[in-house]
N, C-alpha and C positions, 0 to 999 in steps of 0.2 A: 258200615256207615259211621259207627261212632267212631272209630279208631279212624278213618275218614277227616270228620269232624275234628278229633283233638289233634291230628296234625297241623289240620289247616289254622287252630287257633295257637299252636306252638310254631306255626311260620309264620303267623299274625304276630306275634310278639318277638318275634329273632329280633336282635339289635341290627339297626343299620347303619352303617358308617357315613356320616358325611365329609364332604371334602370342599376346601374352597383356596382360589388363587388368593383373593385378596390380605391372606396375613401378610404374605410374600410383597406386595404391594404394598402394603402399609409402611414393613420392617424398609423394605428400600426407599420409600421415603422419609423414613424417621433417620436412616443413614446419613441421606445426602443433605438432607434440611439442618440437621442436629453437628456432627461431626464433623464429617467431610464441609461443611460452610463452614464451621466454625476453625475449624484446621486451615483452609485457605486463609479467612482475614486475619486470624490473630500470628498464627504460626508457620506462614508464609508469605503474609502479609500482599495476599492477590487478590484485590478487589472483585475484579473480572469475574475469574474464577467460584469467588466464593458467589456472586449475585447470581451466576448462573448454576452453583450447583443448589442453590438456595430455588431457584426458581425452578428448576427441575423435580426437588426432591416436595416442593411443597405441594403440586396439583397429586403428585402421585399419592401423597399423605391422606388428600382430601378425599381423593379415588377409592382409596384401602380403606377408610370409614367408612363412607357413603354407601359403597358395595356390601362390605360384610354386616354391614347394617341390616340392608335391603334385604341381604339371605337372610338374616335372623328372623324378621316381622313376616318375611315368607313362610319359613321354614318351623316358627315358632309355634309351641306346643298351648294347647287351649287354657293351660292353667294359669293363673293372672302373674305369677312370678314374683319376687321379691323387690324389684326394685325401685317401686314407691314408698314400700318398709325402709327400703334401706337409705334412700334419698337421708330425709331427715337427719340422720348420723350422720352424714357426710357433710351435711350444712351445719349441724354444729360443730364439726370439727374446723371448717373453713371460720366460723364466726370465734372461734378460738383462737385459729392465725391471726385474723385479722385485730383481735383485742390484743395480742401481744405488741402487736404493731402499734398502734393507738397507744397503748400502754408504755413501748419505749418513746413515744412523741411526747407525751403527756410527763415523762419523766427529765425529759431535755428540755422543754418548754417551762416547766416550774422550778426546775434546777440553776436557769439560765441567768446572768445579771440584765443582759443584755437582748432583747428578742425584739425582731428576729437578728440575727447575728450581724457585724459585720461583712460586707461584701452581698448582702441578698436584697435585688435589684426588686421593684415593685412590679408584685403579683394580682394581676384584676379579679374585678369577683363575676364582670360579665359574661367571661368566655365559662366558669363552670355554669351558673344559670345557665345560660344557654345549652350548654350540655346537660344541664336536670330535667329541663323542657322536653330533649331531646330522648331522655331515657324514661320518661315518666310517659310519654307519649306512645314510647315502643313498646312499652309492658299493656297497654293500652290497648295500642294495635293485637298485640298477642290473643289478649281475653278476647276482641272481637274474630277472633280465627279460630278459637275455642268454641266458642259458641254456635258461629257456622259449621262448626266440625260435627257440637251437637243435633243441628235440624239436618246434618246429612248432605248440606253442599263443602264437597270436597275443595271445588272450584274455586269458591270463596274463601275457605282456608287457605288454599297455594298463596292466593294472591295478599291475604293479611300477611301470612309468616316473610312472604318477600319482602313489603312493605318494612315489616319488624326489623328484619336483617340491613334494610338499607338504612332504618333509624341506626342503626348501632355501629353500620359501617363509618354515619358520618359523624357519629360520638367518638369514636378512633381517631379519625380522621382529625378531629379538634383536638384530640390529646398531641399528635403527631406534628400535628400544629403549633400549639403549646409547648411541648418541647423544646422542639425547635428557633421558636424566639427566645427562650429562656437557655438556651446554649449558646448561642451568639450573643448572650449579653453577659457570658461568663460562669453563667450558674449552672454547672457543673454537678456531677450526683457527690462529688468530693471537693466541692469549693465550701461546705462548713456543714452544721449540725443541719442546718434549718435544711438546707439541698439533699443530704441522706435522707431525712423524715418524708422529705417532698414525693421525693422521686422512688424509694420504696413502697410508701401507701397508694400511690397515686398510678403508679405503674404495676401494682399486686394486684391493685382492682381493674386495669383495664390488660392484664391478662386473662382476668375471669370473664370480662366483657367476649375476647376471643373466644373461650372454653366456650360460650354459649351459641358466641356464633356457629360452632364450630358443631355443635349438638342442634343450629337450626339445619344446617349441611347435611347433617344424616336423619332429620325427620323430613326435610325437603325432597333429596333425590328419590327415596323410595314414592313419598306421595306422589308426586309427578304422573308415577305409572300405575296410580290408583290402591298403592299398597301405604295403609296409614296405621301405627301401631300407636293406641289412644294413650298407654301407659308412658309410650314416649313423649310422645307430645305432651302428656300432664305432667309429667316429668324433666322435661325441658323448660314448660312453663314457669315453674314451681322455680327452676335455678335459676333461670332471668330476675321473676319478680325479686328474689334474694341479694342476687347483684344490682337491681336498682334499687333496694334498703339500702343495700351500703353504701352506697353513693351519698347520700344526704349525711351519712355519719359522715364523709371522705372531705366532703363541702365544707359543712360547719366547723370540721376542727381544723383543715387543713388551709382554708380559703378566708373564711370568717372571722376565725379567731386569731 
């Protein structure tokens, strides 16, 4: 019986291997979205091409998160893990990029005779308020998803974090906007100082805005089917409220001043 016994607890502890498609999904969307688009528009210059391998490679990308996510919070071991430890570090290394960045504006801007430079067409201050409304509201929405997460309505979390994601989609969407009139009227990322400053800080932060979305992507799809991994979600939390601080630095120096 005992010899019995210590097998069965040395076959209780075998390592088991797991396996999953989703890297394989991921890597071929990081393919077609990354390279193969970027190799159509620049260096064969095929628009077609490139918007379809872009739009191919992107759900797939989203696919190969969302999944390999899902198995993780399934498959995930009882021990809290590190990666609310490790958060932190990561924010102060992003809050680093972003002062170098600030830091070369703030050296062009007091260096300059002339500011803002020749050829830089008038920048409003309504359209970022309206986008601070806009992010200030979705960090908002968030903590009220938080908090339904803690009384234990799932239900009520899906539908905050949805909520959160469509604030941010339509904080993009203003940036994409913005852009956009400001390239039809010449102001190019290389028509002078004040256009590099603009369009690097202003476009650093709403790639971060994406990142997050992209981290509501993989605490969404699993929740859905009832699998919620709280470390994520406080963790996801935690990067958003990060990205709407910086937002008011992006404001005041970039808009205001």
């Amino acid at each position: 019986m005992a010899d019995h016994g210590g097998h069965g607890a040395a076959h209780a502890h075998e390592h088991h291997w797991e396996w999953s498609y989703y890297p394989l999904i991921l890597v071929l969307g990081i393919f077609l979205s990354v390279p193969v688009a970027f190799g159509f528009f620049f260096q064969y210059h095929n628009a077609t091409l490139g918007i379809a391998s872009l739009g191919l490679g992107t759900p797939l990308l989203l696919w190969g998160i969302a999944g390999w996510t899902s198995e993780g919070i399934a498959n995930r071991d009882k021990e809290p893990g590190w990666a609310l430890t490790g958060l932190p570090f990561f924010i102060v290394s992003e809050i680093l990029i972003f002062l170098s960045l600030f830091a070369s504006y703030w050296m062009l801007r007091l260096t300059a005779d002339v500011w803002p430079p020749a050829g830089t067409p008038h920048i409003g201050v309504v359209l970022p308020l309206i986008m601070t409304v806009i992010l200030v509201s979705s960090s908002i929405t968030y903590h009220f998803g938080e908090m339904a997460l803690e009384e234990g309505n799932k239900g009520s979390f899906n539908m905050w974090l949805m909520v959160t994601m469509a604030l941010g989609l339509v904080f993009l969407g203003c940036t994409i906007f913005e852009y956009n009139h400001l390239l039809h009227e010449g102001f190019g990322f290389g028509a002078n100082a004040k256009s590099t400053a603009f369009y690097s800080i202003t476009g650093f932060h709403a790639s971060h805005v994406l990142v997050g979305l992209g981290a509501f992507v993989c605490v969404l799809v699993p929740a859905l089917s009832g699998k919620i991994s709280h470390s994520l979600v406080k963790g996801a939390g935690l990067y958003w409220h990060f990205v709407d601080i910086v937002w008011f630095f992006v404001v005041s120096q970039i808009y205001l001043w």
